[in-house]
C-alpha positions in Angstrom: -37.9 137.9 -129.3 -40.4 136.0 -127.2 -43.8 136.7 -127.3 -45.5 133.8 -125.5 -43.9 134.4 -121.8 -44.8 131.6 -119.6 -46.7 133.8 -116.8 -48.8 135.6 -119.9 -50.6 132.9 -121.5 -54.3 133.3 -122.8 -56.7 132.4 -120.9 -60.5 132.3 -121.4 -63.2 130.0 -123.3 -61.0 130.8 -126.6 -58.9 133.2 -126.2 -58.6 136.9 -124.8 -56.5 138.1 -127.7 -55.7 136.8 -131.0 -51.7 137.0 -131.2 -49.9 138.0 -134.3 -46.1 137.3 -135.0 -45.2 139.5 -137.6 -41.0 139.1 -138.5 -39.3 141.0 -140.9 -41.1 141.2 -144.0 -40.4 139.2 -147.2 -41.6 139.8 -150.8 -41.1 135.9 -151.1 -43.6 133.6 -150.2 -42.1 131.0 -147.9 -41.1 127.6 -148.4 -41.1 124.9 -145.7 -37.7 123.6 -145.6 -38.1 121.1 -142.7 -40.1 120.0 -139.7 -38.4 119.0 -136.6 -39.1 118.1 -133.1 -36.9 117.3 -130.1 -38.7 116.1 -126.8 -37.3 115.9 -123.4 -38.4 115.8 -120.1 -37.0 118.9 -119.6 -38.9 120.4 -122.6 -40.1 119.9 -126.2 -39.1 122.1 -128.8 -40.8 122.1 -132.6 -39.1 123.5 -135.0 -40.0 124.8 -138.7 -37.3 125.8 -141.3 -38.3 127.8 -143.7 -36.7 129.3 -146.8 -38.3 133.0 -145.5 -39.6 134.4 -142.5 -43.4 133.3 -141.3 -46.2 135.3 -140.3 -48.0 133.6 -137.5 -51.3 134.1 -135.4 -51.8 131.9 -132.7 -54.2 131.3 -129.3 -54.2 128.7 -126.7 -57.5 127.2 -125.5 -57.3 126.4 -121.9 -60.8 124.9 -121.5 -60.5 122.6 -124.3 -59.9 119.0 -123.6 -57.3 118.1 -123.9 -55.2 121.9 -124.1 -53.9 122.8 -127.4 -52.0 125.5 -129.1 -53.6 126.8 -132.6 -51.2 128.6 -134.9 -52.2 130.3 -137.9 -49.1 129.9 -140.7 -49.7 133.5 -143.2 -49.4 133.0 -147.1 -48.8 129.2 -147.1 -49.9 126.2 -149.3 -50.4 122.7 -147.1 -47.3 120.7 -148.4 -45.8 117.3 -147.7 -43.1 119.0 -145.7 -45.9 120.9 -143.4 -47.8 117.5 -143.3 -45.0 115.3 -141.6 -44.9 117.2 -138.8 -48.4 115.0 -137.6 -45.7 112.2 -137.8 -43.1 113.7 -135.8 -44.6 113.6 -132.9 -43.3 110.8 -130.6 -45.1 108.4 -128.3 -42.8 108.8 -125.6 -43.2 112.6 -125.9 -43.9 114.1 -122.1 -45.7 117.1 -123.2 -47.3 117.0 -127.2 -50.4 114.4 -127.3 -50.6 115.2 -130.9 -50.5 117.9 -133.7 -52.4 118.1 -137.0 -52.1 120.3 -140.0 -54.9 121.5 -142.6 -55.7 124.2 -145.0 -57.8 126.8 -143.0 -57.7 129.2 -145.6 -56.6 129.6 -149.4 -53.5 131.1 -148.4 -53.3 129.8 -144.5 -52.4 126.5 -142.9 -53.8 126.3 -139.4 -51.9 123.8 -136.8 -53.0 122.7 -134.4 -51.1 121.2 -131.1 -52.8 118.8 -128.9 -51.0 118.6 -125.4 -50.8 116.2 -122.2 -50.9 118.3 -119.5 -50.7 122.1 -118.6 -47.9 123.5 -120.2 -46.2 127.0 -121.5 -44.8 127.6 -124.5 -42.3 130.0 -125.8 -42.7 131.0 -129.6 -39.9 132.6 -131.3 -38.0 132.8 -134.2 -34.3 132.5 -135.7 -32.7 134.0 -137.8 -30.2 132.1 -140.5 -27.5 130.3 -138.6 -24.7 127.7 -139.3 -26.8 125.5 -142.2 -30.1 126.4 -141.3 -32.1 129.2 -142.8 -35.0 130.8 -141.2 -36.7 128.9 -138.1 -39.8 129.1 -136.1 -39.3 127.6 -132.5 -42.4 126.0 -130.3 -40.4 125.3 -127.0 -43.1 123.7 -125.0 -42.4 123.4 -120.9 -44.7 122.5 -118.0 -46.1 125.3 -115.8 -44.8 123.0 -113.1 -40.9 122.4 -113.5 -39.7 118.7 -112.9 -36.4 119.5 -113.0 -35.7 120.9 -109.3 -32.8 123.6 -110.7 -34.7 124.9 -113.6 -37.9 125.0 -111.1 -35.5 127.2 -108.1 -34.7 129.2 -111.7 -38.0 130.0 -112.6 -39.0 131.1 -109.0 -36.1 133.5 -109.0 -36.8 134.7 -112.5 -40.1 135.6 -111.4 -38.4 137.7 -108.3 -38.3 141.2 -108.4 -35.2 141.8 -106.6 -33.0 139.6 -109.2 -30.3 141.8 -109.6 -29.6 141.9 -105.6 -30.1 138.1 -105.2 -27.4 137.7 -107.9 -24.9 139.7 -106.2 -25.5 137.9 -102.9 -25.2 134.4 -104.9 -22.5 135.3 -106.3 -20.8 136.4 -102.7 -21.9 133.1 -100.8 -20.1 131.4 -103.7 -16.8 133.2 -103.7 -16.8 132.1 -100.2 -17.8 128.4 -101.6 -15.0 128.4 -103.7 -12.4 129.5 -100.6 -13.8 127.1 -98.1 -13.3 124.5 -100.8 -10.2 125.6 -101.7 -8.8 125.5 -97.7 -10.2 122.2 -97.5 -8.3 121.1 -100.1 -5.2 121.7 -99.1 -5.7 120.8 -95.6 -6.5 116.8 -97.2 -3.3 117.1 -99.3 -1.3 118.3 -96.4 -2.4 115.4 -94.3 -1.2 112.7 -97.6 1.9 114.7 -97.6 2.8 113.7 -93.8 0.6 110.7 -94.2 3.4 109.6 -96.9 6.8 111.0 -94.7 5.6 109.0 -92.0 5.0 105.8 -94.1 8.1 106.1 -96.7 5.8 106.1 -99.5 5.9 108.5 -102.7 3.3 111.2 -102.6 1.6 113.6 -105.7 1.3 117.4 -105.1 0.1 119.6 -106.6 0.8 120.6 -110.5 3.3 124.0 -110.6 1.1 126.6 -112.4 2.6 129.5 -113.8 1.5 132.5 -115.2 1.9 132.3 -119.5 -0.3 135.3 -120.6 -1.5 138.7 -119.1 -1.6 138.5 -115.9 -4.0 135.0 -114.9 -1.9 132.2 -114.0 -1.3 129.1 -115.9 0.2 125.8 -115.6 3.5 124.8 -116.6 3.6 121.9 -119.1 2.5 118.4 -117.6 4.0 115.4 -117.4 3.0 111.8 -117.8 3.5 111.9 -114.9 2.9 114.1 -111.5 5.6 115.2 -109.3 6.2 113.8 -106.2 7.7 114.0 -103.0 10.7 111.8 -102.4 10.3 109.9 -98.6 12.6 110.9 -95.6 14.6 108.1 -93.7 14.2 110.2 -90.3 10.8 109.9 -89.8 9.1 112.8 -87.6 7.6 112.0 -83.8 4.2 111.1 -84.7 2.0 114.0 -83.4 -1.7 115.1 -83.3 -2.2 117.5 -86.4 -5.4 119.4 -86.9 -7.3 119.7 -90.2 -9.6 122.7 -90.8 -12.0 124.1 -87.9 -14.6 123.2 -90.2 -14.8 120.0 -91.8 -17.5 119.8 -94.8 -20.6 117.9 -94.0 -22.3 118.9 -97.4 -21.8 116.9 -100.7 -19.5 118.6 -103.4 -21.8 119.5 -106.8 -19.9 118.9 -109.9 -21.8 120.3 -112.8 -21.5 118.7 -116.2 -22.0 120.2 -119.3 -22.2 118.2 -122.4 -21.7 120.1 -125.1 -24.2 121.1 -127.9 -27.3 119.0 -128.2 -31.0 119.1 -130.1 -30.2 121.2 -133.2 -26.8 121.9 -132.7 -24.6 118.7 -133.1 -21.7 120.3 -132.7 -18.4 118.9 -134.5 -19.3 116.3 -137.1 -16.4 113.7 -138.3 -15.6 113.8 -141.7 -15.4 109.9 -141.6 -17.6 108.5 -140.1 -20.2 111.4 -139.4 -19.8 110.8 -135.8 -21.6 113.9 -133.8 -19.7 116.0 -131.1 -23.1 116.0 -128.9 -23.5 112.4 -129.0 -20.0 111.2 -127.9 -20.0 114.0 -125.1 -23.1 113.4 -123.5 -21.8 109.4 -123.6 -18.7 111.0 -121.7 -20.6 113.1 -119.6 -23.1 110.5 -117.9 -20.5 107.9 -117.7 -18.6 110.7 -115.5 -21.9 111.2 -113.4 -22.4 108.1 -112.8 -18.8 107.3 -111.6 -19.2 110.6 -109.4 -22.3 109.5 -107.7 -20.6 106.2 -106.4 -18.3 108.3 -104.4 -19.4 109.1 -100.9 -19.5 113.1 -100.6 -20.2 114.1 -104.5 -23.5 114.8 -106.2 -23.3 114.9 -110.3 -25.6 116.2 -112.2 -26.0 117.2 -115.8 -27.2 120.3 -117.7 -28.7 118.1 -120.1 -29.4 114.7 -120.2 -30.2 113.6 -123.1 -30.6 115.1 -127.3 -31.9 118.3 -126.9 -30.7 122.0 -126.6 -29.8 124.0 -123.7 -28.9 127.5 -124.3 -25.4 128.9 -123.3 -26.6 130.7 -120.1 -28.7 128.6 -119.3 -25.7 126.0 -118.7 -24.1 128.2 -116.6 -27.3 129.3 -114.1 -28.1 125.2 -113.6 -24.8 125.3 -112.2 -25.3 128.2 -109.9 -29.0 127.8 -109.0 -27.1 124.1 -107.8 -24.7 125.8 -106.1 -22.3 124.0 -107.8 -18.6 123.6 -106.5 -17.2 122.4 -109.9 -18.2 123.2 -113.4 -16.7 121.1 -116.6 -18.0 121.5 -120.0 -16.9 118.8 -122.1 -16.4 118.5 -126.0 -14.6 117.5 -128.9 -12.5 119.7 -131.0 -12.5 120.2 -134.7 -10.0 121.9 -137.3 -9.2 122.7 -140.6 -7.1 120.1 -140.8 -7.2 116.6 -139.7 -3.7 116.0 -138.3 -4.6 118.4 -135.4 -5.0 115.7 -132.5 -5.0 115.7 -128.9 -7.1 116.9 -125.5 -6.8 120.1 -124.8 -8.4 122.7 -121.3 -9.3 125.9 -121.6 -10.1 128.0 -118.5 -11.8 131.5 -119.1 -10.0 135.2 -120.2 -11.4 138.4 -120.7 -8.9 140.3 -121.1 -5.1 139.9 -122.2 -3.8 138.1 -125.1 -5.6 134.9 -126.7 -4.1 133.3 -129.7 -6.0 133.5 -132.5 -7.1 129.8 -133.1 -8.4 130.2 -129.2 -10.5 133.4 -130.3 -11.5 131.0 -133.4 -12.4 128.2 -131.4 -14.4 130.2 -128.7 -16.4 131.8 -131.3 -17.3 128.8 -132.4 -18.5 127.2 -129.4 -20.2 130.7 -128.1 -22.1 130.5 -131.4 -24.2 127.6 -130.1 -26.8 129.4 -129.1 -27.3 131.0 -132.7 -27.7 127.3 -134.0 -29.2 125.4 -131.4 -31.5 128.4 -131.1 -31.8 130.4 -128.3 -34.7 133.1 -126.9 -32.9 135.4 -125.3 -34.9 138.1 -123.6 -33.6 141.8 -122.7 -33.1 140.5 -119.0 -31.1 138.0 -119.6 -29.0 140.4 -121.6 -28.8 142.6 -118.4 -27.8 139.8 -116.0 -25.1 138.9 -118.2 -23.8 142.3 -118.2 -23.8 142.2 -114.8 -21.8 139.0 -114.3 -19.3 139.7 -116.9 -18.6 142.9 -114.7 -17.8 141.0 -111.9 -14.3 140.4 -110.8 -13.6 136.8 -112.0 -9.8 136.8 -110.5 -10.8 134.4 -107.6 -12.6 131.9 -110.4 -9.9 132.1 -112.8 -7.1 130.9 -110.4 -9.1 128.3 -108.8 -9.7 127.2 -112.7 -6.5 127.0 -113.3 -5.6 124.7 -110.5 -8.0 122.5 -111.2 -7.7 122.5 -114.8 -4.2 121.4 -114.4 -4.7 118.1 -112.4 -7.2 117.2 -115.1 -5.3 117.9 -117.8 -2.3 116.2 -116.0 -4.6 112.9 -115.9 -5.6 113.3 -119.5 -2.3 113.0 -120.0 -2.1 109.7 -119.2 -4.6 108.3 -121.3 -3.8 110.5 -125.0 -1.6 112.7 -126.7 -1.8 116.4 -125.3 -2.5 119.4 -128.0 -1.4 121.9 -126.0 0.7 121.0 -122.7 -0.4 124.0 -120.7 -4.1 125.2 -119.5 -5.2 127.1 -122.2 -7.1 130.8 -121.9 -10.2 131.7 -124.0 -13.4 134.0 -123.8 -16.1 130.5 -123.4 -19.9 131.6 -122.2 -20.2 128.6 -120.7 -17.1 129.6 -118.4 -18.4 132.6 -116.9 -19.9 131.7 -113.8 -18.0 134.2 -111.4 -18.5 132.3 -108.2 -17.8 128.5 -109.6 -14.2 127.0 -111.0 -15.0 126.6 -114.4 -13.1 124.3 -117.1 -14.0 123.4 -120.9 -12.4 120.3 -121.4 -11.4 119.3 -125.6 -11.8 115.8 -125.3 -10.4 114.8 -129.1 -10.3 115.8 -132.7 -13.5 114.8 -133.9 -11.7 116.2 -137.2 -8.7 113.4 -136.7 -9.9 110.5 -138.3 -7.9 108.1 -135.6 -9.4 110.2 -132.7 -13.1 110.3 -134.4 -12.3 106.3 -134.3 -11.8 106.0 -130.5 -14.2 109.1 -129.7 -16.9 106.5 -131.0 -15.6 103.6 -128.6 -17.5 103.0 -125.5 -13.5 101.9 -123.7 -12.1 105.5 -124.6 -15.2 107.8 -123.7 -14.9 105.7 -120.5 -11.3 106.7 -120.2 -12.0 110.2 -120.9 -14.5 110.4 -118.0 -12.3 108.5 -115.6 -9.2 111.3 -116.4 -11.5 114.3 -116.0 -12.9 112.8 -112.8 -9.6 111.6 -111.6 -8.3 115.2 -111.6 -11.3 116.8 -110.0 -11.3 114.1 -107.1 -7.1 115.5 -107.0 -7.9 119.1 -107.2 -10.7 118.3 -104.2 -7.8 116.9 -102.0 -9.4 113.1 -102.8 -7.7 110.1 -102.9 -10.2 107.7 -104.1 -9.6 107.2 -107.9 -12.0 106.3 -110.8 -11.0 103.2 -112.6 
């Protein structure tokens, strides 16, 4: 439903065009609900809630100094609602200098957006989701990206040979994922004899077994990992080789907080503690515990309150060429002595329980309330990657997800002892290991206690990077 594309904007002393938005049409005459606005370096959306769908007209004027956005608002009355949307605009805002808001017409309220520097925006609108009714979205970026992923994103979105790009992405990371993989457990090989030869206990790897269709899972986990006992004969110390090809790139771990801007996610019932605010705490403390670790590079698909849509999520972590993919949350249920962490790693087909399907309808539904514009191609690329064979990305997942969830062990109660399976958007990246980690029951009253503590989201982070560093083959270990 876009009709401001980026590479399409109006040019010219005025304007070349005068541009209607016309949604479906309502006998009612709207009524403005709320006014919000959530900048970010990334970009800054404005958003208007209305009680009915609006009719807009709007033009940019490029030559005007500085640039600014007019929009024309059909069949409206100037309220106090419309008129605090001159103060929502924040100081520290990288793109909006400044809006204001009049009656340009009996029945049409003209705003106007004043901005820093170049920029394109994206208008769009929403339909009702989750508690809000009907939207109108200003998502305002620069024509020059600042973020170096979403600016390699744009460029290829602007290819014309996207499709063919993707499948030869998606092929130099199947091979990422083996080299990995190899590497792996050619580093855990060398602690294996590392620990004969020195008498010392050593952890292998978590047994995973298959526990529905035909992926395969991991049996229940521990407190703690198995290990190998020592040997009193000690084998004749010998030269062993490695892997012909040691890695001289840094691993990329993607991290996904959950939700963000306006969708909060979970909420606690107690003390109205929001699922996107306690997982993007988790989430940079993660990163920056990563980054001290010679050979990783963290980065986050958001960093900070505002919304990033489903997709999106998962092509940061691709355009990165990520090696690792976590998206991290906090669970909620119907009832509030449902407690513990909980992994999911992705299914598409075969059996999911139905409080799984429940769960990842949930989470998929993020994009329907933190609202995104989803054009017809980036319906088609999805197709695409959800035909590809995800057998390689699944297993991988599952190994992974089992040393994580084998460390979160250690630190709080389990919910389910076993990697779990559901259909998660943000897991469908066919070329990356992909995990959606449950932190804690937002919906637990005890766990939304400790999920607001700074010493338990720092645990959290810790466990899930403790288990990546073990599913690498790493020994160092995050304290």
């Amino acid at each position: 439903m876009s009709c401001f594309p980026r590479r399409d904007l109006i040019y010219g002393s005025l304007c070349s065009a005068f541009l209607t938005y016309v949604p479906a049409v309502s006998a009612k005459t709207p009524q403005i609900i709320d006014v919000r606005t959530w900048p970010a370096d990334e970009y800054t959306r404005v958003t208007i809630e209305s009680d009915a769908p609006l009719k807009l007209n709007y033009f940019m004027l490029r030559v005007a100094d500085p640039i600014r956005l007019v929009v024309d608002m059909d069949g409206l009355r100037l309220t106090d609602k419309l008129k605090n949307i001159i103060q929502k605009v924040k100081p520290n805002d990288p793109y909006i200098q400044r809006i204001r808001c009049g009656q340009y017409k009996p029945t049409v309220v003209r705003i106007t957006i004043d901005f820093k520097q170049d920029v394109s925006p994206q208008i769009f609108s929403l339909k009702p989701a989750g508690t809000y009714k009907y939207r109108t979205v200003f998502d305002v970026y620069p024509v020059q990206e600042k973020d170096p992923i979403l600016a390699i994103l744009k460029k290829e979105e602007e290819e014309p040979d996207a499709v063919q790009k993707l499948v030869a992405q998606v092929a130099e990371g199947q091979k990422r994922m083996e080299e990995n993989r190899e590497e792996a457990d050619a580093d855990q090989l060398e602690q294996i004899l590392a620990g004969i030869e020195s008498g010392t206990l050593v952890p292998v790897k978590p047994e995973v077994q298959p526990s529905a269709g035909k992926t395969p899972k991991p049996s229940s986990q521990t407190s703690k990992p198995p290990v190998i006992a020592s040997t009193k004969k000690k084998p004749q110390k010998t030269e062993t080789k490695t892997t012909s090809k040691r890695r001289t790139r840094a691993l990329v771990i993607m991290i996904d907080p959950g939700h963000g801007g306006e969708d909060p996610g979970a909420i606690g019932k107690r003390y109205r503690t929001r699922e996107k605010d306690v997982v993007l705490s988790v989430a940079k403390i993660l990163r920056a515990e990563l980054n001290r670790l010679e050979g990783f590079r963290a980065l986050l698909t958001r960093d900070g309150d505002y919304f990033v849509p489903l997709q999106r999520r998962v092509q940061k972590a691709r355009a990165a060429k990520a090696d690792f993919f976590v998206s991290i949350h906090a669970d909620a249920w119907v009832k509030p002595a449902a407690k513990g962490s909980s992994l999911f790693v992705l299914n598409t087909k075969g059996r999911v329980s139905s409080s799984n399907k429940w769960l990842a309808r949930n989470q998929n539904n993020a994009d329907l309330i933190g609202g995104a514009n989803i054009s017809t191609k980036d319906k088609q690329i999805a197709r695409i990657l959800m035909d590809m064979s995800f057998t390689a990305q699944v297993s991988d997942s599952t190994i992974y997800g089992a040393y994580i969830l084998n460390e979160l062990s250690r630190i709080n109660q389990l919910h389910k002892s076993k990697v779990e399976q559901a259909n998660f958007a943000v897991l469908k990246a066919p070329d990356i290991p992909s995990v959606l980690v449950e932190t804690a029951f937002l919906s637990n009253p005890e766990e939304e206690r400790k999920l607001r503590t700074q010493a338990f989201q720092r645990k959290l982070a810790c466990a899930i990077g403790n288990g990546i560093l073990k599913g690498f083959g790493r020994k160092a270990v995050l304290a």
